[in-house]
VOPAGU-2260 file (C-alpha; in pm, 1 decimal, decimal comma):
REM VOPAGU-2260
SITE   aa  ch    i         X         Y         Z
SITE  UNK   A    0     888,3   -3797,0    4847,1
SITE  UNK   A    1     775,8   -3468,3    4829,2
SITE  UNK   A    2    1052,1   -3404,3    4504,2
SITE  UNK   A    3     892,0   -3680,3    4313,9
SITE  UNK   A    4     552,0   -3496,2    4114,4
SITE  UNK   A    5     906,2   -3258,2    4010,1
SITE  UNK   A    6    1083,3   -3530,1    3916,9
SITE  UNK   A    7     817,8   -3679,4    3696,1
SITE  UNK   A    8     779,9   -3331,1    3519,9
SITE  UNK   A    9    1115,7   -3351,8    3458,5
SITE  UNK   A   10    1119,8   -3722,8    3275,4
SITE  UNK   A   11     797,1   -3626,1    3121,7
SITE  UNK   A   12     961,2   -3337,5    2930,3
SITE  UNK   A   13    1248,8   -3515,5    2849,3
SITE  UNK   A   14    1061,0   -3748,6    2645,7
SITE  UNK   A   15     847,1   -3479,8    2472,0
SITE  UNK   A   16    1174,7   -3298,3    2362,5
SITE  UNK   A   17    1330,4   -3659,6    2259,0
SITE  UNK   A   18    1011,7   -3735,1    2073,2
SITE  UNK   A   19    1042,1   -3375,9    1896,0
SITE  UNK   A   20    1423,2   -3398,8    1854,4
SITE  UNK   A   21    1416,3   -3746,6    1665,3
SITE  UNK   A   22    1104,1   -3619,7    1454,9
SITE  UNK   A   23    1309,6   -3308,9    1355,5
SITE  UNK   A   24    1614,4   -3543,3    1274,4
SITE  UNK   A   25    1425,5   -3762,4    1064,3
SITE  UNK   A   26    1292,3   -3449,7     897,3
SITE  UNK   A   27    1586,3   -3350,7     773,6
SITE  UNK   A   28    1598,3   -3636,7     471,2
SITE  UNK   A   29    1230,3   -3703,6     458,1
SITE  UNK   A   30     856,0   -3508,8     421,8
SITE  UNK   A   31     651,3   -3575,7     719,4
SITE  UNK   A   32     473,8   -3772,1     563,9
SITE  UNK   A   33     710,7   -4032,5     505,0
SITE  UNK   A   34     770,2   -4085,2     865,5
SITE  UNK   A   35     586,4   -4315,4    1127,7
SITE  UNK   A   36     510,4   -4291,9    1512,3
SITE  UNK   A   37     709,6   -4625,0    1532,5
SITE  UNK   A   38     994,7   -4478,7    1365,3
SITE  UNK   A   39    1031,9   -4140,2    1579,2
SITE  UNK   A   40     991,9   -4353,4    1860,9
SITE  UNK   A   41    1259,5   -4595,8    1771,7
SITE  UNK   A   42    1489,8   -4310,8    1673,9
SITE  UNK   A   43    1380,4   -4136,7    2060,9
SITE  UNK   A   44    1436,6   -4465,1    2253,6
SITE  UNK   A   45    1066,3   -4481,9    2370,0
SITE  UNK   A   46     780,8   -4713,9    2278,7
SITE  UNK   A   47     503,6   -4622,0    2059,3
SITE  UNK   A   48     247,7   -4623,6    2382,8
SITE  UNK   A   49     483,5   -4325,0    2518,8
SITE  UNK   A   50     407,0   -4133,7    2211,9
SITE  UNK   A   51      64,0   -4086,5    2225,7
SITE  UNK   A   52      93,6   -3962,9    2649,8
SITE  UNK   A   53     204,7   -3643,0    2471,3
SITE  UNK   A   54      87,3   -3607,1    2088,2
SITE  UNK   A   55    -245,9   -3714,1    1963,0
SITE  UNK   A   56     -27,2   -3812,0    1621,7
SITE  UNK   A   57     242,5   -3690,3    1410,9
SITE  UNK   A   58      47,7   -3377,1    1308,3
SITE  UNK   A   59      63,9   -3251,8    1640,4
SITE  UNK   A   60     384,5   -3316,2    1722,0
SITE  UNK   A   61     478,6   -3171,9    1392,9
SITE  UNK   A   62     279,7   -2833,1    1471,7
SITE  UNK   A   63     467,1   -2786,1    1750,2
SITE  UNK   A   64     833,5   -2803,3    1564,6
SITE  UNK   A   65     661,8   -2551,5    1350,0
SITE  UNK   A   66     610,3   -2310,1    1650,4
SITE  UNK   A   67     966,0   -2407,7    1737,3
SITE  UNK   A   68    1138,7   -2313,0    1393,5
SITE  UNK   A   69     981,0   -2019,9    1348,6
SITE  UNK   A   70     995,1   -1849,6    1726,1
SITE  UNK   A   71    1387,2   -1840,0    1622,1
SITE  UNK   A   72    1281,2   -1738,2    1239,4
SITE  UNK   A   73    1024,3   -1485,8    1375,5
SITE  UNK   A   74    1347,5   -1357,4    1589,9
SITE  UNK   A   75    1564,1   -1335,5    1310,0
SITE  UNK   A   76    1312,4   -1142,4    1112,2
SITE  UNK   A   77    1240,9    -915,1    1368,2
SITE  UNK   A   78    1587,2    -809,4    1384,8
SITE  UNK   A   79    1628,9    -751,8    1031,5
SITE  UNK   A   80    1371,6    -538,3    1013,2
SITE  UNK   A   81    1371,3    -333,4    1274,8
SITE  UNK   A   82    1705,1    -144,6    1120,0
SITE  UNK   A   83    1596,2    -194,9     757,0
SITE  UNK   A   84    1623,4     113,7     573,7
SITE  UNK   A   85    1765,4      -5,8     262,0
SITE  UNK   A   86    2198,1     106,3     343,3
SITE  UNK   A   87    2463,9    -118,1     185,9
SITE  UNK   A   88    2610,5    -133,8     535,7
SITE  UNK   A   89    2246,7    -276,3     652,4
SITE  UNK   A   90    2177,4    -520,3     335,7
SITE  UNK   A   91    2489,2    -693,9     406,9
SITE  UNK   A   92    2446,8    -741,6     810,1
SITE  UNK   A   93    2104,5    -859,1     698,4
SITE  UNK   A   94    2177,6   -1100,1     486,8
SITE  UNK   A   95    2486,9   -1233,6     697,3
SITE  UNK   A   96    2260,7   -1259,7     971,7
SITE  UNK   A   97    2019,3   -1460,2     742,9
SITE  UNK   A   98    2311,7   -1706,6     650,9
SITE  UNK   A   99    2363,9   -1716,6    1024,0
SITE  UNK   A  100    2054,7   -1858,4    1093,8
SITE  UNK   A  101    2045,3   -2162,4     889,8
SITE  UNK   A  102    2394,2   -2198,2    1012,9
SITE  UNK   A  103    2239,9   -2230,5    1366,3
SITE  UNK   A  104    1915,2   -2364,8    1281,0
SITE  UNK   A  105    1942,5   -2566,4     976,6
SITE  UNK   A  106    1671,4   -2884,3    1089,5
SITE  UNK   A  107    1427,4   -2632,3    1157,3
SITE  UNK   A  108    1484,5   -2393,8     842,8
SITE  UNK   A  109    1478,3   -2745,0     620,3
SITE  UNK   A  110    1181,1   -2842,4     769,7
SITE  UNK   A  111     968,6   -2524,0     739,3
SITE  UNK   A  112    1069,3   -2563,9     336,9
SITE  UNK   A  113    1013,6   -2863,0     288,1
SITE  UNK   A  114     633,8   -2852,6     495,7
SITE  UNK   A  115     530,5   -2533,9     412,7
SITE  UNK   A  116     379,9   -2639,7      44,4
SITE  UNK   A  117     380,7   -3037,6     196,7
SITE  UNK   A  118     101,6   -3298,9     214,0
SITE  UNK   A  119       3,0   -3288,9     567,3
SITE  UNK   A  120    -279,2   -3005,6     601,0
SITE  UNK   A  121    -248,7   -2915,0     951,0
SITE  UNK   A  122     105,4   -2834,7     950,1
SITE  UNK   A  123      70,6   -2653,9     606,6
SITE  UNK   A  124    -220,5   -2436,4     740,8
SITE  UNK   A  125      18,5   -2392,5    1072,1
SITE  UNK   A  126     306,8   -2264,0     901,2
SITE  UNK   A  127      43,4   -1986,9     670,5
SITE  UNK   A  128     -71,7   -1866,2     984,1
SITE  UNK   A  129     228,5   -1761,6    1107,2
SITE  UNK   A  130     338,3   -1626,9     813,3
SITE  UNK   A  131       5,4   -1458,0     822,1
SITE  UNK   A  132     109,9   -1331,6    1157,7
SITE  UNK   A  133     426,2   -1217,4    1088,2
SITE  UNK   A  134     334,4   -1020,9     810,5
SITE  UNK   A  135     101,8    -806,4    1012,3
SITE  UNK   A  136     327,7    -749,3    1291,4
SITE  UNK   A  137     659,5    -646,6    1005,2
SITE  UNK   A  138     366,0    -429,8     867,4
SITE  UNK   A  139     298,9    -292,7    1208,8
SITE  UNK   A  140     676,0    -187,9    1270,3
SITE  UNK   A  141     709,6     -49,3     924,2
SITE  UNK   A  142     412,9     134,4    1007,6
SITE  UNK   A  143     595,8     288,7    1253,6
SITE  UNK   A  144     891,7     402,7    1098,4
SITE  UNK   A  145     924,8     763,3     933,0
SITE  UNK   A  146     927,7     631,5     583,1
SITE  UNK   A  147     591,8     498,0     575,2
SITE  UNK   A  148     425,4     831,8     613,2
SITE  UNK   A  149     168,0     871,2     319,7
SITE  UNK   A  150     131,1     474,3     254,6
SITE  UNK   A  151    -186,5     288,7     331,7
SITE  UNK   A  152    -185,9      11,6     541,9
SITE  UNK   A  153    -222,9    -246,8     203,0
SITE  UNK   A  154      96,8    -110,4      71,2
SITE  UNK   A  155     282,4    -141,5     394,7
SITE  UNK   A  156     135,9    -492,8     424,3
SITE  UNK   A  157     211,5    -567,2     117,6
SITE  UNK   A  158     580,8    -470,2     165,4
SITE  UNK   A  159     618,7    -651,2     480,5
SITE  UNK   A  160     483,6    -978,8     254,9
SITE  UNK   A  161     833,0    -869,1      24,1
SITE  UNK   A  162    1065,0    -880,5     314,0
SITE  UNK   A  163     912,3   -1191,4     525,2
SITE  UNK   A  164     900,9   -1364,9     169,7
SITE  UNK   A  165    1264,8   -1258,3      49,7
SITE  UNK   A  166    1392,2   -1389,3     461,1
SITE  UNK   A  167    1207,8   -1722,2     413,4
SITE  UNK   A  168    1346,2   -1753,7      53,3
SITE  UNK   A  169    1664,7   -1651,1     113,9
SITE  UNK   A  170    1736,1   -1869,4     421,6
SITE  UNK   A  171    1587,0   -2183,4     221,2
SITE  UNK   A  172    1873,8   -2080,0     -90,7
SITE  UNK   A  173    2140,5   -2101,1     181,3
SITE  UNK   A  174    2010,1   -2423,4     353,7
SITE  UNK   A  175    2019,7   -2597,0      11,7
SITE  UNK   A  176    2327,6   -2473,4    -145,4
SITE  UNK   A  177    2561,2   -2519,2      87,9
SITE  UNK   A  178    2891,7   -2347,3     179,2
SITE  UNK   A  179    3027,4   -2370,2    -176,2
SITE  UNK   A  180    2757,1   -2171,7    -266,9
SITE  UNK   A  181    2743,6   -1912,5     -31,7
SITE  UNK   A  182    2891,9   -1620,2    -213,6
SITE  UNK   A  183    2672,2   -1667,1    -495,9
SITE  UNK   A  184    2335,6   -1698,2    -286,1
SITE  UNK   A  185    2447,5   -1362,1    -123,5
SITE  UNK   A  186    2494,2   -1163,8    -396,4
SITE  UNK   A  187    2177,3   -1252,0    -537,0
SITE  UNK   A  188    2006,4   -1184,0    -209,6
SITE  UNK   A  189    2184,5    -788,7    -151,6
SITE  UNK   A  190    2065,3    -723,4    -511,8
SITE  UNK   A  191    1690,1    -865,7    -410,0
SITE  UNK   A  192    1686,9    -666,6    -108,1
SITE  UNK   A  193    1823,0    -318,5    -288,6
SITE  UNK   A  194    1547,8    -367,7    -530,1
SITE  UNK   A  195    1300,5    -395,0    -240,2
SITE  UNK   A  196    1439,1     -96,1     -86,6
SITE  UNK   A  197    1456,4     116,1    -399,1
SITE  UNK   A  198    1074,7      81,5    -451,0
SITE  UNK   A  199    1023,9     193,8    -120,6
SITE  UNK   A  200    1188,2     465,5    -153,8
SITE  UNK   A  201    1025,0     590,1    -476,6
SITE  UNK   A  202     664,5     372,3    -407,9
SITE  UNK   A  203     500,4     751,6    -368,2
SITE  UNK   A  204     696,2     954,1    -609,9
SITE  UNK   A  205     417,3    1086,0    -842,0
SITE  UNK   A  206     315,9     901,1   -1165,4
C-alpha cells in the first residue's frame, strides 16, 4: 500500500490537466465568460463536485492557462530577442518562428487574444502582469546588448514594449488568418519589425 498516496497524486493531476484541457478547448470558440463549471466538467468527464477539489472557480482555473500560454509565449519571445539586431536573415527566422508558434500552440495563443481585453478581471489583470513582466526582462536583455549604450532605461523599456507588442500582435494575425493568409501576414510583419529596427538604429542620431 505504500504506492497508493503516489497513485492518488497521480489521478489527482490527471483531473486538474483534464479540467484545464477541456476549459482550453472550449476556449477556442467562446470568451470565458460564456463557459460554465458544468460545462468544462462535462467536456473533462468529471462531476462538478471534482471541480472545485482543485479551482475555487473558473477564474482560477483560467489564470492558470494564462501562466500556461504564455511560459511557451515568454519562450518564444525570449528567443527572438536574444539575436535581434534588426538583419534580413534575423527578421525572417523571427517571424517564421512566430508563425511556428501558433502552429504549435494555437488554443493557448487564441485564448490569450481573445482574454487579454475580455470581461473577466482577474484573468485580464493576469495576462497585464505578465506582459508587465516581460517587458522588463526584454528591456533587461536589450540592456545588455552593445547597441543600447547611451539609451536610458525608459527608451529601452519602451522598445522592449515595441517588440513584446509586435510578437503578441503578430502571432494573434497568424492565429486568425489562417494558412491562406500566411504570406500576406508575413510580409506585413518583416516590414513592422525593419521599421522597429531602423529606429533603433538611428533613436540617438542627433536632432
Amino acid at each position: 500500500m505504500s504506492h497508493t498516496p503516489g497513485v492518488r497524486q497521480a489521478q489527482k493531476q490527471q483531473s486538474r490537466r483534464a479540467l484545464l484541457d477541456a476549459a482550453l478547448g472550449l476556449l477556442e470558440h467562446q470568451n470565458l465568460s460564456g463557459i460554465g463549471v458544468r460545462e468544462v466538467t462535462r467536456e473533462a468527464g468529471l462531476s462538478p463536485a471534482g471541480f472545485y477539489r482543485h479551482f475555487r472557480d473558473l477564474s482560477e482555473l483560467a489564470v492558470v492557462l494564462v501562466e500556461e500560454s504564455l511560459a511557451s509565449l515568454h519562450g518564444m519571445i525570449r528567443r527572438v530577442l536574444a539575436e535581434q539586431d534588426g538583419s534580413e536573415e534575423i527578421i525572417d527566422r523571427t517571424v517564421d518562428l512566430i508563425a511556428d508558434h501558433v502552429r504549435e500552440h494555437r488554443a493557448h495563443v487564441r485564448f490569450l487574444a481573445r482574454e487579454r481585453h475580455g470581461g473577466v478581471r482577474p484573468v485580464r489583470e493576469a495576462i497585464a502582469a505578465e506582459f508587465e513582466r516581460f517587458t522588463d526582462e526584454v528591456a533587461a536583455g536589450l540592456g545588455a546588448q552593445p547597441a543600447a549604450a547611451g539609451w536610458s532605461a525608459e527608451d529601452l523599456r519602451m522598445l522592449a514594449g515595441l517588440y513584446v507588442e509586435h510578437m503578441v500582435a503578430t502571432a494573434a494575425a497568424f492565429m486568425e488568418g489562417g494558412p491562406a493568409e500566411e504570406a500576406r501576414i508575413a510580409r506585413a510583419a518583416r516590414t513592422r519589425l525593419r521599421l522597429i529596427s531602423a529606429g533603433r538604429r538611428h533613436w540617438l542620431d542627433e536632432g
